[in-house]
DSSP file (Angstrom, degrees, kcal/mol; ACC not computed):
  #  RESIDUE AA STRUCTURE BP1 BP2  ACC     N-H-->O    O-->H-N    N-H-->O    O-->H-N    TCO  KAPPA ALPHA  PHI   PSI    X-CA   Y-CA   Z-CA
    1    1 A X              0   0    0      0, 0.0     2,-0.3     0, 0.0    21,-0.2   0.000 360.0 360.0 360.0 141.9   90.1   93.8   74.7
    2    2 A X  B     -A   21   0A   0     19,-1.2    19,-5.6     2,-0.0     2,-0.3  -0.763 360.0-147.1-132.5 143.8   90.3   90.1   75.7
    3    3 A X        -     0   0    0     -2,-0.3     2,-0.4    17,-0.2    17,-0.2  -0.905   2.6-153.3-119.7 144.7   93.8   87.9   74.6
    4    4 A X        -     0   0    0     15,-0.4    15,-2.3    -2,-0.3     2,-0.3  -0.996  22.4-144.4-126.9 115.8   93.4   84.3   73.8
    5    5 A X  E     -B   18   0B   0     -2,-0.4     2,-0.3    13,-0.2    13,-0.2  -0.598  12.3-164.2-103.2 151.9   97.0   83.1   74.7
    6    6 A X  E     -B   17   0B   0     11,-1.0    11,-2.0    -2,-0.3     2,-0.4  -0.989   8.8-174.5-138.6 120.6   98.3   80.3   72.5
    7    7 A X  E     +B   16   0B   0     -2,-0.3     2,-0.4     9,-0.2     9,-0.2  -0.892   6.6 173.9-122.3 149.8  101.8   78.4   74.2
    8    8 A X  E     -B   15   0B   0      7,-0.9     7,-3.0    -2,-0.4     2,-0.3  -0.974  23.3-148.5-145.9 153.8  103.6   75.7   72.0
    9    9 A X  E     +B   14   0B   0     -2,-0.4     2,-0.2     5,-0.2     5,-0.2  -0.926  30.0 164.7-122.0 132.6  107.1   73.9   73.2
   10   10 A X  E >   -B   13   0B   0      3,-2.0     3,-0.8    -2,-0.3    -2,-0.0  -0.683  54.1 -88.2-123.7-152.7  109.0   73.2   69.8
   11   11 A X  T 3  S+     0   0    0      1,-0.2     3,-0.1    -2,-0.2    -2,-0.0   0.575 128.0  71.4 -77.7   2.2  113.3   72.2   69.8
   12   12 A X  T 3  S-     0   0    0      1,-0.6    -1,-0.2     3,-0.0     2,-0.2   0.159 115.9-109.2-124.7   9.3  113.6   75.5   69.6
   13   13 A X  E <   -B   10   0B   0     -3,-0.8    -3,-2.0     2,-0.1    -1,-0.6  -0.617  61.6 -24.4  97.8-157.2  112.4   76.2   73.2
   14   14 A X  E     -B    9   0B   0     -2,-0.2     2,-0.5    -5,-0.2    -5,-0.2  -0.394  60.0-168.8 -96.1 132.5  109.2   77.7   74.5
   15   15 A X  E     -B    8   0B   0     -7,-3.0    -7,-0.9    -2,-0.2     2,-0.3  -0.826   2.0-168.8-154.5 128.3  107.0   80.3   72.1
   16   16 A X  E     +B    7   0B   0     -2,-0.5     2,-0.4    -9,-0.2    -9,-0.2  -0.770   9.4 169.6 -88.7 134.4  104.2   82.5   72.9
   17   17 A X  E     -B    6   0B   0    -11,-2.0   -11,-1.0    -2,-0.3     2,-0.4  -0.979  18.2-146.1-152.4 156.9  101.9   84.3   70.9
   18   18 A X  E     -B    5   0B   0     -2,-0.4     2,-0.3   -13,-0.2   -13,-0.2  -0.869   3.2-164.0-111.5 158.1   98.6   86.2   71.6
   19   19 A X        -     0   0    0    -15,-2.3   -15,-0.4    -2,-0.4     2,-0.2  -0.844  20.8-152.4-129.1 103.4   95.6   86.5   69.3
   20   20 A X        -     0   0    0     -2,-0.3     2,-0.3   -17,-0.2   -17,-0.2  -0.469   7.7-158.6 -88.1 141.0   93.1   89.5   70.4
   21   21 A X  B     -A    2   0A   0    -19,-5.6   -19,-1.2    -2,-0.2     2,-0.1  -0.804  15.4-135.5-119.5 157.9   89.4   90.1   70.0
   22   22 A X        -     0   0    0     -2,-0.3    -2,-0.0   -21,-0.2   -19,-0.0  -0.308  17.8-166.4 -85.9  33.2   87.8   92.9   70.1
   23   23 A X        -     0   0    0      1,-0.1     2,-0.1    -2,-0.1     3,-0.1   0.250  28.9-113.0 -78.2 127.1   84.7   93.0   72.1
   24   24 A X        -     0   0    0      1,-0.1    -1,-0.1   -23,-0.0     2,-0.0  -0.489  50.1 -99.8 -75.9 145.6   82.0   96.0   71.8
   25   25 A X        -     0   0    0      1,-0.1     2,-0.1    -2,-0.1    -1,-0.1  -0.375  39.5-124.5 -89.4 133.1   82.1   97.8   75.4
   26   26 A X     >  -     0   0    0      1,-0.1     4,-1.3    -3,-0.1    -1,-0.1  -0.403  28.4 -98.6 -89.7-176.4   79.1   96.6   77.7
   27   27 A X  T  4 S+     0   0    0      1,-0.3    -1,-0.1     2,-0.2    -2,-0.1   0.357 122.4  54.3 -89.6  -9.5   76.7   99.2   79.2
   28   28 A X  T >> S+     0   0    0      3,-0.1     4,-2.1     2,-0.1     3,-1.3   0.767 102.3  51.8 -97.5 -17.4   78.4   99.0   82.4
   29   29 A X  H 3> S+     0   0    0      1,-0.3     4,-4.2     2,-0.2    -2,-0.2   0.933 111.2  50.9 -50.6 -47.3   81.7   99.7   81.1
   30   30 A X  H 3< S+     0   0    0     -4,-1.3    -1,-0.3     2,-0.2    -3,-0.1   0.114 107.4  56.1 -86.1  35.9   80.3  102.7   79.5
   31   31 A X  H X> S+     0   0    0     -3,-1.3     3,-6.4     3,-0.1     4,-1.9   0.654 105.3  46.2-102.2 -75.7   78.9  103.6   82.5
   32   32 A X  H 3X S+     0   0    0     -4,-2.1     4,-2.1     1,-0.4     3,-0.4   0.866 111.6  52.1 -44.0 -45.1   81.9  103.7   84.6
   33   33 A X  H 3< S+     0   0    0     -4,-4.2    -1,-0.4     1,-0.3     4,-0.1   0.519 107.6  49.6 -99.0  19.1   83.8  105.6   82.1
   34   34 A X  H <> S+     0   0    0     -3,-6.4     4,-1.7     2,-0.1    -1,-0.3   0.561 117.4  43.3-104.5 -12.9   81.0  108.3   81.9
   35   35 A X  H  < S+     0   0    0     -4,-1.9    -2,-0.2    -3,-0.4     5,-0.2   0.995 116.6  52.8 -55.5 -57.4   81.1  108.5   86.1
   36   36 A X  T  X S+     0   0    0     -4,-2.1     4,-0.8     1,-0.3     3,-0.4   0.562 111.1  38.7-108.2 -35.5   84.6  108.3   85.3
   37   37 A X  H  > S+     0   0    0     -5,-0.3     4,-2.9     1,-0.2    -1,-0.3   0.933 117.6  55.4 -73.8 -61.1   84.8  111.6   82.6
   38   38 A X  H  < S+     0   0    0     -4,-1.7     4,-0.4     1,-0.2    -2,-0.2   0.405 101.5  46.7 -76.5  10.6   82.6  113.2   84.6
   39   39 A X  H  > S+     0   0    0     -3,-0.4     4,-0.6     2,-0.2    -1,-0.2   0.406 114.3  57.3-100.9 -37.3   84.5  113.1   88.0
   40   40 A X  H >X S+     0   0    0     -4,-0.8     4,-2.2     2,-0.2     3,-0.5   0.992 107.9  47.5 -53.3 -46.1   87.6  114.3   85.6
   41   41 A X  H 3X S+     0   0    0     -4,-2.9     4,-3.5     1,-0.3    -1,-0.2   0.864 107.2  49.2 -70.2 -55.8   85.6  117.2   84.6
   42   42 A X  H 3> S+     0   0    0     -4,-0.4     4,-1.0     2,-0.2    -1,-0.3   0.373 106.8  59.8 -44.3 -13.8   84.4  118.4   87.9
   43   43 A X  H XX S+     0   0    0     -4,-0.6     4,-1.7    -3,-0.5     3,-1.2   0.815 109.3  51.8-100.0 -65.3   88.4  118.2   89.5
   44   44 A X  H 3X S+     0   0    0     -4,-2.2     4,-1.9     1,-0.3     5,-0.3   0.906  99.4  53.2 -30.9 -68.7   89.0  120.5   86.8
   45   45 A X  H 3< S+     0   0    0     -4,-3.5     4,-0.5    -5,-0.2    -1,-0.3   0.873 112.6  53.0 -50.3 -29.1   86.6  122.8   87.4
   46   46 A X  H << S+     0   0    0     -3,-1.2    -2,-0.3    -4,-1.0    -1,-0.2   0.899 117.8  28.0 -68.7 -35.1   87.9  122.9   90.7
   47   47 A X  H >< S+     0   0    0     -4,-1.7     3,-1.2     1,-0.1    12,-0.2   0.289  93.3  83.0 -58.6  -4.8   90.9  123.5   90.1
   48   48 A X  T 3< S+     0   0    0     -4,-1.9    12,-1.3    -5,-0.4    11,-0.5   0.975  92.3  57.8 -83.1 -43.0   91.3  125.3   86.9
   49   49 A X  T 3  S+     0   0    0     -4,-0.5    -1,-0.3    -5,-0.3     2,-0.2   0.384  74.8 127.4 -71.7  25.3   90.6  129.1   88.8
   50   50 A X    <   -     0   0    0     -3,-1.2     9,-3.6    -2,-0.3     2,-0.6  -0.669  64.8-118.2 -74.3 148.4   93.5  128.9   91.4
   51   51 A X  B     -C   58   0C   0    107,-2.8     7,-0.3     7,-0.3   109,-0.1  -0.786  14.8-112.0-103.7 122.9   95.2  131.5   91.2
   52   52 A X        -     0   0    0      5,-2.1     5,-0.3    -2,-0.6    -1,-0.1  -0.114  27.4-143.2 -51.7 116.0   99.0  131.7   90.2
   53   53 A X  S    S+     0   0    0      1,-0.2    -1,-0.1     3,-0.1    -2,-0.0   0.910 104.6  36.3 -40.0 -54.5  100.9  132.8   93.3
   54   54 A X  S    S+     0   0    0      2,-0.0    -1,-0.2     0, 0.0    -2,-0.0   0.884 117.5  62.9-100.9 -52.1  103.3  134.8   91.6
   55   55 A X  S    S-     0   0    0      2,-0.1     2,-0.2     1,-0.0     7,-0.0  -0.303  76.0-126.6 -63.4 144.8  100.2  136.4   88.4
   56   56 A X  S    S+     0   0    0      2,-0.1     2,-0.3    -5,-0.0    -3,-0.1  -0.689  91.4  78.1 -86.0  55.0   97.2  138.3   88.7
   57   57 A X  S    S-     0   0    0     -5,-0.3    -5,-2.1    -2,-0.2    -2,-0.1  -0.925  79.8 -95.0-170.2 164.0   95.7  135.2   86.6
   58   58 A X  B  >  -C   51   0C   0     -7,-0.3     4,-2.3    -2,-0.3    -7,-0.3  -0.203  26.9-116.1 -72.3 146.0   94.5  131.8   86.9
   59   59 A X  H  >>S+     0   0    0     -9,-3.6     5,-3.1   -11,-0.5     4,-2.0   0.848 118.7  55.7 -59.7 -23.0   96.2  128.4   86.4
   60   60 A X  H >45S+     0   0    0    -12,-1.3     3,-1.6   -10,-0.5    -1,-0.2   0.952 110.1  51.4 -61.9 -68.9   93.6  127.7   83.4
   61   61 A X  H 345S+     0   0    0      1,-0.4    -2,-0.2     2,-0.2    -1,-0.2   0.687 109.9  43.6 -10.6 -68.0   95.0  131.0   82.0
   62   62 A X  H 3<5S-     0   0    0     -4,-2.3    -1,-0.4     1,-0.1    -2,-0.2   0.805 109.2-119.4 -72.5 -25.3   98.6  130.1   82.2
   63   63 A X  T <<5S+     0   0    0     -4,-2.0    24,-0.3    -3,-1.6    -3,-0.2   0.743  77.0 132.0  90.1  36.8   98.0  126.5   80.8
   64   64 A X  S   <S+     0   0    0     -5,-3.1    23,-0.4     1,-0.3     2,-0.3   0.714  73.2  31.3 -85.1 -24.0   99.4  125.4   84.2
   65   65 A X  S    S-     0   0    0     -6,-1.6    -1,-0.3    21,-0.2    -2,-0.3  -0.965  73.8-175.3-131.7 136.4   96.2  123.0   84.3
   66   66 A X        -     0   0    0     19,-0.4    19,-0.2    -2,-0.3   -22,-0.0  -0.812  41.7-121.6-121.5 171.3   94.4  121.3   81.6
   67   67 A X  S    S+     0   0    0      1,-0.2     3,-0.4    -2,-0.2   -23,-0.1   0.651 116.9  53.3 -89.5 -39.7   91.5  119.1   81.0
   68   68 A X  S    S+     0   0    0      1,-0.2     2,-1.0     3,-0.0    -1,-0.2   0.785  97.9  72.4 -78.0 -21.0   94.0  116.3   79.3
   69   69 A X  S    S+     0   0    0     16,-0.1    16,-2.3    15,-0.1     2,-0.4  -0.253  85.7  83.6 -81.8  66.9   96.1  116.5   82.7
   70   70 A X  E     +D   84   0D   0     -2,-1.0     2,-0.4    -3,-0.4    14,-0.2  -0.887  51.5 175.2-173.7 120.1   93.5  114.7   84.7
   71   71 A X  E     -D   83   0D   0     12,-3.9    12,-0.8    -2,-0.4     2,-0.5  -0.945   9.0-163.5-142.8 127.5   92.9  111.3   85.2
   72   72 A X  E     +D   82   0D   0     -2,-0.4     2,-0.3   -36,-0.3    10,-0.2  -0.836   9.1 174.8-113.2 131.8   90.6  109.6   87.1
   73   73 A X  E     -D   81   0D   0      8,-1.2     8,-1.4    -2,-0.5    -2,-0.0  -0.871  38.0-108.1-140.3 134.9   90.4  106.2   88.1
   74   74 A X  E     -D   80   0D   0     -2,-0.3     6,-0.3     6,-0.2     3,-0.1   0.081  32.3-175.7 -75.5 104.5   88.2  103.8   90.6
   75   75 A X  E     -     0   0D   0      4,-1.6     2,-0.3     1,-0.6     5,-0.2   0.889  68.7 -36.7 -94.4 -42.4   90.7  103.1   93.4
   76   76 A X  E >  S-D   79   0D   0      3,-1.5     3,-3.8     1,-0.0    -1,-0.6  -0.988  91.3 -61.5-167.2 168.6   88.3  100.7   95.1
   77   77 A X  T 3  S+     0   0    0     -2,-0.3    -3,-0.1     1,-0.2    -1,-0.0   0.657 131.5  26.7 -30.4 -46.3   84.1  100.9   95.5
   78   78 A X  T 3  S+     0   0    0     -4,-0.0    36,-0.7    35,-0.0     2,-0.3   0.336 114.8  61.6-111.3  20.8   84.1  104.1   97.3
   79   79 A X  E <   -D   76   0D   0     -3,-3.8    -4,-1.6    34,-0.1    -3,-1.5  -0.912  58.0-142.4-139.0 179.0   87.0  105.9   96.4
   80   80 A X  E     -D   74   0D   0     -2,-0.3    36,-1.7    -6,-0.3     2,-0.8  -0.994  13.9-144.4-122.8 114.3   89.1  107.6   93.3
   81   81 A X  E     -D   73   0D   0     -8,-1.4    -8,-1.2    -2,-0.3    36,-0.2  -0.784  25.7-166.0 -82.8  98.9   92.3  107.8   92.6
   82   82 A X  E     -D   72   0D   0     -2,-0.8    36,-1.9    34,-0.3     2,-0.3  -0.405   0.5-164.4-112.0 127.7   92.6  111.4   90.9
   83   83 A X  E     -De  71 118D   0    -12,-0.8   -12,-3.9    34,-0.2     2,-0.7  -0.998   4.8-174.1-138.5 142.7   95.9  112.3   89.0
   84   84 A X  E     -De  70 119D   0     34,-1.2    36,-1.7    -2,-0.3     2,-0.6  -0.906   1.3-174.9-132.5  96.5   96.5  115.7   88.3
   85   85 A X  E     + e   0 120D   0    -16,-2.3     2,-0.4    -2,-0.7   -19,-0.4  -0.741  12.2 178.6-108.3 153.0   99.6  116.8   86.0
   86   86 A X  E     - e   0 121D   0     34,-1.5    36,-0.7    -2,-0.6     2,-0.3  -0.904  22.1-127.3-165.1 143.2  100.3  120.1   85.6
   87   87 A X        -     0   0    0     -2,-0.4    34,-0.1   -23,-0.4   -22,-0.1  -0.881  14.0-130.8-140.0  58.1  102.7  122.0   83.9
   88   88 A X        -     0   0    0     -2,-0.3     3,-0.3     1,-0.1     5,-0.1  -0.040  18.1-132.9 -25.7 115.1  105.0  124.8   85.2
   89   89 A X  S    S+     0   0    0      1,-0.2     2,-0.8     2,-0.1    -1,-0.1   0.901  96.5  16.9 -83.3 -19.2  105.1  128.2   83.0
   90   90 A X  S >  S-     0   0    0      1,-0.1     3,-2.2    36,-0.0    -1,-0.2  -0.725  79.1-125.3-151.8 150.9  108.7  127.9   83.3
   91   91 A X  T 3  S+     0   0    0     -2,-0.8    36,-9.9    -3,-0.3    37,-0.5   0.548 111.9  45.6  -9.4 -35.2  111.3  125.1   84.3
   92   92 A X  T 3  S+     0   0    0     34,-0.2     2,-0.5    35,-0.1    -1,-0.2  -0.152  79.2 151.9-110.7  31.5  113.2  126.7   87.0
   93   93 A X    <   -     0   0    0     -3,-2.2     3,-0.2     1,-0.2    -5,-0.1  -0.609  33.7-156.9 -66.8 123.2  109.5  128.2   88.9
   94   94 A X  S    S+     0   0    0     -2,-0.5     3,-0.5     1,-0.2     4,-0.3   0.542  87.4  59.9 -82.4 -28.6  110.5  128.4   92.8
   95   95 A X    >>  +     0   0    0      1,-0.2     4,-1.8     2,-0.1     3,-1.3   0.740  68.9 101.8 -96.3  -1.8  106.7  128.1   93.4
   96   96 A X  H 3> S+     0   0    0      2,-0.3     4,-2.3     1,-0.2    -1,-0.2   0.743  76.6  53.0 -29.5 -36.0  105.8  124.9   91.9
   97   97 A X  H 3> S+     0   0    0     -3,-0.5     4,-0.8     1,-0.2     5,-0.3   0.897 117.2  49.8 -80.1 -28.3  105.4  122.5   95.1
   98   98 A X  H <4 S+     0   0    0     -3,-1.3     4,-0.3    -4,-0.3    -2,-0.3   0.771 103.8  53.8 -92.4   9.7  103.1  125.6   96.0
   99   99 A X  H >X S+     0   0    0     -4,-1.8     3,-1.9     2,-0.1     4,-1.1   0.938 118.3  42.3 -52.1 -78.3  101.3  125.5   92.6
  100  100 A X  H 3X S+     0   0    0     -4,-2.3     4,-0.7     1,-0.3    -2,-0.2   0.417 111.9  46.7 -76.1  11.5  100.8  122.0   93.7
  101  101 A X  H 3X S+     0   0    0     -4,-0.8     4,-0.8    -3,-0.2    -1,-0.3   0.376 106.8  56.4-113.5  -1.8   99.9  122.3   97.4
  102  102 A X  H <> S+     0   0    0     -3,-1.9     4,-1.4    -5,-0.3     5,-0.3   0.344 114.4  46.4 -98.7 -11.1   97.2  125.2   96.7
  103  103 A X  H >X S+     0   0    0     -4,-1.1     4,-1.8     2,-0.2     3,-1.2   0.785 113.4  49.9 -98.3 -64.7   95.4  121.9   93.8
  104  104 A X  H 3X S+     0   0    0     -4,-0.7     4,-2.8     1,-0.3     5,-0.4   0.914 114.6  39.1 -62.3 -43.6   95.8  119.4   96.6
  105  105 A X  H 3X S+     0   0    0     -4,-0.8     4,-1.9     2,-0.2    -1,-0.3   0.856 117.7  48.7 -76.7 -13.3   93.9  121.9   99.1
  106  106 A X  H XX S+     0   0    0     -4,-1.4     4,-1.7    -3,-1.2     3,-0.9   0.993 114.0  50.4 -55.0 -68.0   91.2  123.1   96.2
  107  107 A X  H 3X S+     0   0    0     -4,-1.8     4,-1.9    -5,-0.3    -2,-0.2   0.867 113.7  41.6 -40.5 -46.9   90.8  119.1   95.7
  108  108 A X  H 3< S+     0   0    0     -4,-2.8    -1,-0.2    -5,-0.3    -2,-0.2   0.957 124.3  42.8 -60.4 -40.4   90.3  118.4  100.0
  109  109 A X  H << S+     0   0    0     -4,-1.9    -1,-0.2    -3,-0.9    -2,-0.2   0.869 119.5  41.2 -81.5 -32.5   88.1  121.5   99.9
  110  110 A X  H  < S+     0   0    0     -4,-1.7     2,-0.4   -67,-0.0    -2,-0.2   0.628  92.0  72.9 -84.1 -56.2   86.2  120.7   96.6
  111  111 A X     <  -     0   0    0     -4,-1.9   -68,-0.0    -5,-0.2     4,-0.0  -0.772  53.5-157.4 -88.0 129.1   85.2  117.3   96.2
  112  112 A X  S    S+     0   0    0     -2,-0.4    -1,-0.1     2,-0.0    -4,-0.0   0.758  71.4  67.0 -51.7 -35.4   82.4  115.5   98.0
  113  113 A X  S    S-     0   0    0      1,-0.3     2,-0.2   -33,-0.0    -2,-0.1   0.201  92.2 -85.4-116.5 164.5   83.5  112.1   97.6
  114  114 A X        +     0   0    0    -36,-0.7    -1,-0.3     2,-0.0     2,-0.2  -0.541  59.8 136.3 -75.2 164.5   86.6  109.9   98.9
  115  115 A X        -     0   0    0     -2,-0.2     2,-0.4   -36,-0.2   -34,-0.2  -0.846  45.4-128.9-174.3 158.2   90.1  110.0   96.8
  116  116 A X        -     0   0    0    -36,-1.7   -34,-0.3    -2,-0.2     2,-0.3  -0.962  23.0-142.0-134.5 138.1   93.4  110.2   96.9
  117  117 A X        -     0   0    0     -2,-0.4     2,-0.5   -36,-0.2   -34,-0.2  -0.542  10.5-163.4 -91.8 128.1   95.3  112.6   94.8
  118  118 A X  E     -e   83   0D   0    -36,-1.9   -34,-1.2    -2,-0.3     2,-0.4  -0.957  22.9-161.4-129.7 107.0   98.6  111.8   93.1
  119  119 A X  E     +e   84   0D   0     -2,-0.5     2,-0.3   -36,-0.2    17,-0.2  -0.869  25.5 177.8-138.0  93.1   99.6  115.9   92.4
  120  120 A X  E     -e   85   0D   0    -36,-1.7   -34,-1.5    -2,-0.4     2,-0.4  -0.872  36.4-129.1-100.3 137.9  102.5  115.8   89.5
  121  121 A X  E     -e   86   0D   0     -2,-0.3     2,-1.1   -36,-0.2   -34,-0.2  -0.679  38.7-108.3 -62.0 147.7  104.6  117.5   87.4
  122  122 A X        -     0   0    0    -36,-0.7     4,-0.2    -2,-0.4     7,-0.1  -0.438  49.1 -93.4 -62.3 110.7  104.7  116.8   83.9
  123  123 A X  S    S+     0   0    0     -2,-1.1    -1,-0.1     1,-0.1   -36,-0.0   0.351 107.8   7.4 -36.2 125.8  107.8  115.0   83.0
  124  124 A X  S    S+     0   0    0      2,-0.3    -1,-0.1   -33,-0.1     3,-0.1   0.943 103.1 113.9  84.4  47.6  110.9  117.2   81.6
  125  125 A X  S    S+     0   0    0      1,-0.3     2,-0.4   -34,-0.1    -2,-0.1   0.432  76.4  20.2-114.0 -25.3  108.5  120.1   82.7
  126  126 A X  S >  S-     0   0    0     -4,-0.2     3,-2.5     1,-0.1    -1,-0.3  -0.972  70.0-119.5-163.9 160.8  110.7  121.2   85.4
  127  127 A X  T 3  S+     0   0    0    -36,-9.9     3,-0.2    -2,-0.4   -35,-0.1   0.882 114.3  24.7 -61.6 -33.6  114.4  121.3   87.0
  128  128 A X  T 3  S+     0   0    0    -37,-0.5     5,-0.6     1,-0.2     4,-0.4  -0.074  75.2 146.5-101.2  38.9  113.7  119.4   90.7
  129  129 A X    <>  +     0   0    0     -3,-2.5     4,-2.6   -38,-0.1    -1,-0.2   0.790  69.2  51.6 -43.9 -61.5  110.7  117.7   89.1
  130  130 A X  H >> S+     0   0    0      2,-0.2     4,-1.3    -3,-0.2     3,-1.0   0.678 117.3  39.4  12.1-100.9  111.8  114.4   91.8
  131  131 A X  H >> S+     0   0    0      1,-0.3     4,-1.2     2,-0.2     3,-0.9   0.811 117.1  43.9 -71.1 -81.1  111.9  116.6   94.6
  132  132 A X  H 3> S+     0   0    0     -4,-0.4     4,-1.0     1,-0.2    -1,-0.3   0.726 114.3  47.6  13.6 -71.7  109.0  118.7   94.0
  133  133 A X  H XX S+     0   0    0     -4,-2.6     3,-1.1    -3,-1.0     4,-0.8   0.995 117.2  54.5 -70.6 -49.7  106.4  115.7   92.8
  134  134 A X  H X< S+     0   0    0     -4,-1.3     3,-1.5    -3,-0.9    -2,-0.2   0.950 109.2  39.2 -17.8 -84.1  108.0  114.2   96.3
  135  135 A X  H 3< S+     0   0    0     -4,-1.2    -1,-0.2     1,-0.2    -2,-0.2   0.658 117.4  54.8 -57.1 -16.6  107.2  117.3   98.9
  136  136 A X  H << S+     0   0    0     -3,-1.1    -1,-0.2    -4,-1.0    -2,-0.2   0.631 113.2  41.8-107.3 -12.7  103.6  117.7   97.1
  137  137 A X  S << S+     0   0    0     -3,-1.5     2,-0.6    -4,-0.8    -2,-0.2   0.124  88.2  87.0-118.4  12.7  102.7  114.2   97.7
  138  138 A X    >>  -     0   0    0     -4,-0.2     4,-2.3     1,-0.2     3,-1.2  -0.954  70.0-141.5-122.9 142.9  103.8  113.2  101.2
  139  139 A X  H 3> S+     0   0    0     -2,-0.6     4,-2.2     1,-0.3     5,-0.2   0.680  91.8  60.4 -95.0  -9.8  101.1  114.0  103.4
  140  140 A X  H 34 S+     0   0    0      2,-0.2     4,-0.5     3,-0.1    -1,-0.3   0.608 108.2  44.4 -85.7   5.0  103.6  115.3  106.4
  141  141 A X  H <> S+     0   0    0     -3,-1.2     4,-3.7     3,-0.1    -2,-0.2   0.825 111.4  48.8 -77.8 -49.7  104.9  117.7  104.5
  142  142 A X  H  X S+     0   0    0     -4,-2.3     4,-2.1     2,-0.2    -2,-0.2   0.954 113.9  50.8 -38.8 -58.8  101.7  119.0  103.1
  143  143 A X  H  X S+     0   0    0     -4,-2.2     4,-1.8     1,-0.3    -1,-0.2   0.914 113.7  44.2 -46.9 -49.0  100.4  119.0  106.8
  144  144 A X  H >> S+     0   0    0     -4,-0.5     4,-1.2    -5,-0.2     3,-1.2   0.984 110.9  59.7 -51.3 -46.5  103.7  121.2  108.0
  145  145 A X  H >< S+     0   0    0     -4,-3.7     3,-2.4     1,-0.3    -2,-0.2   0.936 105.5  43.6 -66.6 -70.9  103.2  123.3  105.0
  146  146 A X  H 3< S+     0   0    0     -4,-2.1    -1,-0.3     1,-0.3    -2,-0.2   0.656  99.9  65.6 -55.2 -22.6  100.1  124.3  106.0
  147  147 A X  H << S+     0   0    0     -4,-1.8     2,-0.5    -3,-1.2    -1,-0.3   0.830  77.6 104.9 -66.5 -21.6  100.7  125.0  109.9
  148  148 A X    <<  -     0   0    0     -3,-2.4     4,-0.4    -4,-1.2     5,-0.2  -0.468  66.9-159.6 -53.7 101.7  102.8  127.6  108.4
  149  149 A X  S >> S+     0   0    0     -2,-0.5     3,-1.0     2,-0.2     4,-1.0   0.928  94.2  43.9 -70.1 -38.1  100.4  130.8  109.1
  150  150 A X  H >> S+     0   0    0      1,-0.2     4,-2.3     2,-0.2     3,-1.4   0.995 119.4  43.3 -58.6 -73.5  102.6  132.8  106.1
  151  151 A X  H 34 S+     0   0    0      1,-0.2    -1,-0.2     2,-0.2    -2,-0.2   0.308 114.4  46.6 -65.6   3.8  102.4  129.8  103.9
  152  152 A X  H <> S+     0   0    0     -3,-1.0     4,-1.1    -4,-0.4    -1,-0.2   0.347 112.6  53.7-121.0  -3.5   98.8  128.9  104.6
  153  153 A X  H <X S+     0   0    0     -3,-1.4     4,-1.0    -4,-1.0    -2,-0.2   0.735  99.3  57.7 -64.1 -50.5   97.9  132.6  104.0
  154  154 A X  H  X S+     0   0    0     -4,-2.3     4,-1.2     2,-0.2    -3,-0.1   0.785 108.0  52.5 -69.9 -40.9   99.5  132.6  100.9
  155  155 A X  H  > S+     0   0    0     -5,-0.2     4,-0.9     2,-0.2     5,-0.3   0.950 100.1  60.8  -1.5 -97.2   96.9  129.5  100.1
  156  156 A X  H  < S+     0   0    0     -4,-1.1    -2,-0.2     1,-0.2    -1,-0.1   0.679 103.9  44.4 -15.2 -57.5   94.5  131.2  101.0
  157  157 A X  H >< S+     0   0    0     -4,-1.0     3,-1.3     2,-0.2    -1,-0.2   0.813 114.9  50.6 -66.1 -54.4   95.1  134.0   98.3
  158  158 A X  H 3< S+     0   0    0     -4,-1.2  -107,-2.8     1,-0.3    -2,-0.2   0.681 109.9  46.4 -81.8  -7.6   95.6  131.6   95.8
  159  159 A X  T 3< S+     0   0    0     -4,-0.9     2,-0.4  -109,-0.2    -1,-0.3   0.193  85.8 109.1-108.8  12.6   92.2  129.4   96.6
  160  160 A X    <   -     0   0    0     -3,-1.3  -109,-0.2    -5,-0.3     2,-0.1  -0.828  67.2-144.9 -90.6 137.0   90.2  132.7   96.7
  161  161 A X        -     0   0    0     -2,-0.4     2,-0.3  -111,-0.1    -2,-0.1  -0.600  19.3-164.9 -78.7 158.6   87.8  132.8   93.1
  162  162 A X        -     0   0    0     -2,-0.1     2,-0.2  -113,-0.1     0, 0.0  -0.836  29.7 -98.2-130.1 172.8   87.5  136.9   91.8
  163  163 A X              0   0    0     -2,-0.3     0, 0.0     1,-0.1     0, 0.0  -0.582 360.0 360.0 -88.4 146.2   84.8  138.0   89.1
  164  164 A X              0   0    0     -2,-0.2    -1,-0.1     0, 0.0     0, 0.0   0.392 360.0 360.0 -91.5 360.0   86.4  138.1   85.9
């Protein structure tokens, strides 16, 4: 939407006011934002069968991952910045940073393309959300985590698909 900014000085000091047009979306806009849907859609599908550390069932399952937590946007020409919220099933879950370090390693493994991943809770979804969204997103913890032969095992398990 394009703002046509209007400034006036009266005695009464400085005043701003905006007046907005609407403009119908050109054919490259709607281009980008069908790349842009359909990059969403594919991180989903990768992600939605990881498998709950702690369940015999999948993060789609639990509603740990949805199709509305995922947002993609054009970080520069050849890469994406992919944001990913997802949703503990309850507040106080002790595996959550590895909920969210088994999506980052589906995402590394998954997509062709460049990106970088910004791997969230959803706010008020859980008690250390800070620390948590913190440890899932700084790439020398991820890296430690994963030298951990126990803790990269446990991955492992969780990135494996089964027949349903």
């Amino acid at each position: 939407m394009a703002t046509l900014w209007n400034w006036w000085i009266s005695d009464q000091g400085a005043h701003t006011s905006a007046l907005q047009f609407s403009f119908p979306p050109d054919k490259t806009t709607m281009a980008v934002d069908s790349e842009l849907t359909d990059i969403a859609a594919t991180v989903y599908d990768a992600i939605r069968l990881v498998r709950d550390p702690e369940k015999d069932a999948t993060l789609e399952d639990l509603n740990v991952v949805s199709e509305e937590g995922i947002k993609v946007t054009r970080f520069n020409e050849d890469k994406y910045l992919i944001t990913v919220e997802f949703v503990p099933t309850i507040s106080h879950c002790s595996l959550a940073t590895l909920i969210g370090l088994c999506i980052r390693v589906k995402l590394m493994r998954a997509l062709p393309f460049p990106f970088k991943a910004d791997i969230h809770l959803a706010p008020g979804s859980h008690d250390t959300e800070h620390e948590v969204n913190k440890q899932i997103n700084d790439k020398e913890r991820v890296a430690a985590a994963l030298e951990n032969p126990n803790l990269a095992r446990v991955v492992e398990e969780c990135l494996v698909e089964r027949d349903c």
